[in-house]
C-alpha positions in Angstrom: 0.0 0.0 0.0 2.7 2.4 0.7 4.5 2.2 -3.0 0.6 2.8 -4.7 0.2 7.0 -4.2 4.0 7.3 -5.3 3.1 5.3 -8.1 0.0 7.5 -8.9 1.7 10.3 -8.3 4.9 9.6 -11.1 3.1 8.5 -13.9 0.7 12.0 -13.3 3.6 13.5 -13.5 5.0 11.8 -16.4 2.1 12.5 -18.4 2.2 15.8 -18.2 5.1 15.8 -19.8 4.8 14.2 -22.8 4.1 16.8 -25.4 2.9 16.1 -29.5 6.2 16.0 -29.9 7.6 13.3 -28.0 8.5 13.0 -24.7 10.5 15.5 -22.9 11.7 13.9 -19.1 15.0 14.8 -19.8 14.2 18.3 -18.7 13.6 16.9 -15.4 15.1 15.3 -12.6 13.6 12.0 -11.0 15.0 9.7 -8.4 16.3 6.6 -9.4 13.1 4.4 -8.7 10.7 7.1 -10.5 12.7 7.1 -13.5 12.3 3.5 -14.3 8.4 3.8 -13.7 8.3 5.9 -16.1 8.9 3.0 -18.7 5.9 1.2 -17.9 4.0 4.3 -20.0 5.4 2.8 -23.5 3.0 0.9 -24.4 2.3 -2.8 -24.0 5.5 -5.0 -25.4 4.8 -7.3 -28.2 4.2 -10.6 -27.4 7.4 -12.4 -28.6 8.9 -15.4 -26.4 12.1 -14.2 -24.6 14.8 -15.6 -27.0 14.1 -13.0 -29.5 14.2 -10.6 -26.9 18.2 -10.9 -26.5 21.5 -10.9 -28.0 25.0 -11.3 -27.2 28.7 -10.4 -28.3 31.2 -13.1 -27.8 35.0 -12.9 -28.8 34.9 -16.7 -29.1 33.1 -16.0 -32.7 36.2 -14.7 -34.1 36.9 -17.7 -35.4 35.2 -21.2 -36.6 32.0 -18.9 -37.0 29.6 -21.5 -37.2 30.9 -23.8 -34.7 31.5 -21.8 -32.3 28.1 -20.0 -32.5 26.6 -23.4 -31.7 28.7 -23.9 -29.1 27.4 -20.1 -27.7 23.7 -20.8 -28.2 24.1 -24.3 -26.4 25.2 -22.0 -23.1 22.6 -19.3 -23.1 20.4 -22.4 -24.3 18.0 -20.7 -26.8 18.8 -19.1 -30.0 18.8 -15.5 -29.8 17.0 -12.7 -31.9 20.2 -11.2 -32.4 24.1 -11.4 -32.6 27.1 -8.0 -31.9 29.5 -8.2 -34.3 32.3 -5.9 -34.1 34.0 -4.3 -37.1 36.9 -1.5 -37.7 36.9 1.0 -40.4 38.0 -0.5 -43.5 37.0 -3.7 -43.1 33.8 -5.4 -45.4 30.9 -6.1 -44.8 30.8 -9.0 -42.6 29.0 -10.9 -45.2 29.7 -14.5 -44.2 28.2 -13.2 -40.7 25.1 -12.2 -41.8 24.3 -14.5 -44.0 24.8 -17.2 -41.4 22.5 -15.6 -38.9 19.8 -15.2 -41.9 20.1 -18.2 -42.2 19.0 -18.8 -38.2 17.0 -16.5 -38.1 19.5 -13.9 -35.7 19.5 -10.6 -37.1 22.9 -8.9 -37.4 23.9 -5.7 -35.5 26.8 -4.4 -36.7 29.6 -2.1 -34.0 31.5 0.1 -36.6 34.8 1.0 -34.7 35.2 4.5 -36.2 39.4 3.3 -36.4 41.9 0.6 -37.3 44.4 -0.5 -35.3 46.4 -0.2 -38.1 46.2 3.3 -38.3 48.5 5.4 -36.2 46.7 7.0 -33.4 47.3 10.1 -35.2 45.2 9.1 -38.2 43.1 7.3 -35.6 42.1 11.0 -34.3 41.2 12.5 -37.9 38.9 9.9 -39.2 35.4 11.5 -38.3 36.7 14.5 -40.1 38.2 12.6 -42.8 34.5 10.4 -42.8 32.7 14.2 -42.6 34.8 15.7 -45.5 33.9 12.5 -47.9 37.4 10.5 -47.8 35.3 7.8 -47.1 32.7 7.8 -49.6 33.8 4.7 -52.0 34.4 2.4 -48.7 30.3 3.4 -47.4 28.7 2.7 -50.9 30.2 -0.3 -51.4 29.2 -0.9 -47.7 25.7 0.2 -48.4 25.5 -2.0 -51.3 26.7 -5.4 -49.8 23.9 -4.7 -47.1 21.3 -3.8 -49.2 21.9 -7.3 -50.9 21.2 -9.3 -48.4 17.8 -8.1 -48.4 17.2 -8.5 -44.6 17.7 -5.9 -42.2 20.7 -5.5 -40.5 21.2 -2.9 -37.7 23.9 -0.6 -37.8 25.8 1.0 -34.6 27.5 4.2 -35.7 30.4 5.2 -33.9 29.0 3.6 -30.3 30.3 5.1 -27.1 30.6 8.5 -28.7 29.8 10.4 -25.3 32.7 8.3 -24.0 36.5 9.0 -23.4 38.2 6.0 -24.6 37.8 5.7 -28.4 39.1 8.4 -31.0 36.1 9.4 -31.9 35.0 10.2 -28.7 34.1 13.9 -27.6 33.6 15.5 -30.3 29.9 16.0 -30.9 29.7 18.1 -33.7 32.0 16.3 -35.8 30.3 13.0 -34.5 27.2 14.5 -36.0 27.9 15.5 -39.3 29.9 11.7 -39.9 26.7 10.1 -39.3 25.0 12.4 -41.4 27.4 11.9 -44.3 27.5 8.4 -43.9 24.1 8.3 -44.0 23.0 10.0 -46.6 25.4 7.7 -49.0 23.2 4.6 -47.7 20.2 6.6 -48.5 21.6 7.2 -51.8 22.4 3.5 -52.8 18.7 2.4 -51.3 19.9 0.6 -48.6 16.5 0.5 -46.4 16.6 -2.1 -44.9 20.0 -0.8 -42.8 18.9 0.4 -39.3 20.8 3.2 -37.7 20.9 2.8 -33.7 22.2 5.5 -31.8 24.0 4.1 -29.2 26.1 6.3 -26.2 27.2 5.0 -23.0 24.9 5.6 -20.0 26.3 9.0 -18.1 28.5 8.2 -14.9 29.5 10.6 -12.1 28.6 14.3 -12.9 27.7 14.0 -16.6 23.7 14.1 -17.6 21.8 13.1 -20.3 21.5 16.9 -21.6 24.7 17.7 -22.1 26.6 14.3 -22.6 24.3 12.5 -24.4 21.7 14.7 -26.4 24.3 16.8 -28.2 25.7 14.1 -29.6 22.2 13.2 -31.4 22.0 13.3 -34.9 18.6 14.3 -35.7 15.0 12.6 -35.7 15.2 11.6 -39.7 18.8 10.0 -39.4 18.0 7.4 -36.5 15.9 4.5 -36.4 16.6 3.3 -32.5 18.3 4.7 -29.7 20.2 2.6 -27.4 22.6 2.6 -24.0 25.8 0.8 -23.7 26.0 0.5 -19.7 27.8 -1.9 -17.1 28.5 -3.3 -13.4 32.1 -3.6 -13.4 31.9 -4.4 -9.5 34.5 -3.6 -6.8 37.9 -4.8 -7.9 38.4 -3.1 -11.6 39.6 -0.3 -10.5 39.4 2.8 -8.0 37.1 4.5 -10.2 34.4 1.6 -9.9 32.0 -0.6 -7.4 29.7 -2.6 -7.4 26.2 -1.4 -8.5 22.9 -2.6 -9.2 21.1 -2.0 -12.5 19.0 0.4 -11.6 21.6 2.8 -10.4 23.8 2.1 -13.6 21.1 3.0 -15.9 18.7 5.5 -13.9 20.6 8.5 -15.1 20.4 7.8 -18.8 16.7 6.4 -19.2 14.6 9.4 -19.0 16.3 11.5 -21.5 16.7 8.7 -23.8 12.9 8.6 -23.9 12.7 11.7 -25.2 13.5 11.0 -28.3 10.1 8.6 -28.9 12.2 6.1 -30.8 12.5 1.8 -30.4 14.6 1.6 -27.5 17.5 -1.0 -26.5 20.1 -2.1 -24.0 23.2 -2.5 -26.7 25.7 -4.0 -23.8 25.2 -4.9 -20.9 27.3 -6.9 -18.2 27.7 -7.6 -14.6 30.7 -9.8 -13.3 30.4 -13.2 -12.2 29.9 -12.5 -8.4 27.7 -14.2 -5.8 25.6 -10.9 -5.5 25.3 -11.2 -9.5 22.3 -13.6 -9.3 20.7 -10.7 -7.1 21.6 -8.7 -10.0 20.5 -10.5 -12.4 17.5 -11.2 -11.3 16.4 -8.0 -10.7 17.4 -6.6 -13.9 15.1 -9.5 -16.1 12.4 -8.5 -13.7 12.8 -5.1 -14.7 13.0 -6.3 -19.0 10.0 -8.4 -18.4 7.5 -6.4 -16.5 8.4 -2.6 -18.4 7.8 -1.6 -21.5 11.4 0.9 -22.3 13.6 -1.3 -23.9 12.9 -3.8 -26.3 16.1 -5.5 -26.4 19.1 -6.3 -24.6 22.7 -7.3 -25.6 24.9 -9.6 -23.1 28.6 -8.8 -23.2 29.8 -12.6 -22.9 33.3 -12.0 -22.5 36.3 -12.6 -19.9 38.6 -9.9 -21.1 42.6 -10.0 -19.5 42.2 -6.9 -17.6 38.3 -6.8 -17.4 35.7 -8.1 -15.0 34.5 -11.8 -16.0 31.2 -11.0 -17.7 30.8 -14.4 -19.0 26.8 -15.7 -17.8 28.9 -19.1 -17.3 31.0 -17.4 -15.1 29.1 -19.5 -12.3 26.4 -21.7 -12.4 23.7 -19.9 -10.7 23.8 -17.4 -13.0 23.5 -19.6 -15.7 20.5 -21.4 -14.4 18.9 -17.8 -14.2 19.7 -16.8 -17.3 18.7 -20.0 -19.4 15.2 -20.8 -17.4 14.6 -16.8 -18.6 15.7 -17.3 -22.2 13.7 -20.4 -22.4 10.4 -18.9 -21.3 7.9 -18.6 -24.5 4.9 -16.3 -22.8 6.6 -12.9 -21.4 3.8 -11.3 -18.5 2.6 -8.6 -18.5 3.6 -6.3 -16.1 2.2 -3.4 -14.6 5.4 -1.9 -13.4 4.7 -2.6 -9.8 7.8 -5.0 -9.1 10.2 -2.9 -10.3 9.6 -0.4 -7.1 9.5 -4.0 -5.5 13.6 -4.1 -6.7 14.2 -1.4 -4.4 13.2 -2.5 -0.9 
């Protein structure tokens, strides 16, 4: 009884704000429990069973494609709607990917690395520009064109982690925006439809806000098809910058204003480290997916990176029985938002 007038009381709120336009929380601030309520205004989900709900990245794919895709499928145990594949400027289309996963029925989403590790790190840095100015134009048609082919659509992530401060093409938004634009319009040009342009930034951390670190970096209603957040747990022993934190607080500063733009939402990474408080974690987080109606999908990291927290959901077993009994589930319920103020008792 005590969570139903806050309830009440936030999605009034809410929908005063939402304008013919679109929706316009950013302007305001919420705490962290009222922000995710706010998702439950979307709209109902369609009713798809939870397999197509998800994808993954895993560097195990590298190599032996196919075998080792099986071999990624029989952990998560179900075959998932979609599959991260990672490439660096320069490099085709990742044809034989994508026509695998046709094949399966996984639909590709492709992370262009805006720079080559064989560039220096000084070319590295001029490559938006370069992209901007039109050095790039013969490498996007052809691009466009082997995309277009394959007559399925394939999602496309620009440039990801723009708002960042670890790639080269980070932090610089105005130059970020008119790359995507250029790029874009050569796609346009060679008719490749059926390529979907997801916006993707890292969720905001510390002092940073959606307003400034996020929005300026947007490239305009017409040039996006979905909007999506790249956002982890890294837990307590990566470094002194980091602890251990649940979902909700990872994501709560980022939600809102991405709402605002009124497009398909997704989770583009995600990860949480293997950790007995991850099943916690975990569970609260599929809670969240299942009984909300902001994101539509969700993207596990499934990697154990030298260096980097052990995001692998086979990392331990309990975990893994989570995560499988979810991605086996046919019927999703329908939620009503109420257990996700539950998560934060």
């Amino acid at each position: 009884m005590l969570f139903k007038v806050p309830i009440i009381v936030v999605m009034l709120l809410s929908m005063m704000t939402v304008s013919c336009t679109g929706f316009n929380f950013y302007k305001k601030s919420y705490p962290e429990s009222a922000t995710f309520l706010l998702c439950s205004l979307r709209g109902n989900n369609s009713a798809l069973s939870n397999a197509e709900r998800f994808g993954f990245f895993s560097s195990t794919l590298w190599e032996h494609y196919e075998e080792n895709l099986k071999a990624e499928i029989d952990v998560f145990g179900a075959t998932p709607g979609y599959l991260l594949w990672y490439i660096q400027l320069g490099e085709d289309f990742p044809l034989h990917v994508a026509e695998h996963n046709k094949m399966l029925g996984i639909a590709t989403v492709i992370n262009h690395d805006l720079k080559s590790d064989g560039f220096t790190p000084e070319r590295n840095a001029q490559l938006l520009k370069e992209i901007a100015r039109g050095k790039w134009d013969g490498y996007f048609k052809e691009f466009a064109g082997k995309a277009r082919d394959l007559k399925v659509d394939i999602y496309y992530r620009f440039g990801y982690e723009m708002n960042g401060d670890w790639f080269p093409w980070c932090e610089q938004p105005k130059l970020f925006v008119d790359a995507w634009r250029h790029a874009w319009k050569i796609f346009k040009k060679e008719k490749a439809v059926n390529v979907k342009w997801v916006f993707s930034p890292s969720v905001v951390w510390g002092q940073k806000n959606f307003k400034k670190d996020i929005l300026p970096y947007y490239p305009g209603e017409q040039f996006v098809n979905i909007v999506a957040l790249d956002g982890y747990n890294f837990g307590d022993n990566y470094s002194k910058y980091h602890s251990w934190e649940s979902f909700f607080h990872v994501y709560a500063g980022s939600v809102s204003g991405l709402m605002s733009f009124n497009k398909p939402m997704w989770i583009a990474e995600i990860g949480c480290p293997s950790d007995p408080r991850r099943q916690k974690w975990l569970r609260d987080f599929l809670e969240f997916f299942d009984n909300n109606n902001c994101f539509e999908v969700f993207f596990w990291f499934n990697e154990n990176k030298e260096g980097e927290p052990n995001f692998r959901i086979d990392g331990d077993d309990a975990s893994l029985f989570i995560f499988r009994e979810w991605a086996q589930r046919i019927n999703q319920p329908e939620g009503t938002g109420e257990n996700v103020v539950n998560a934060f008792e």
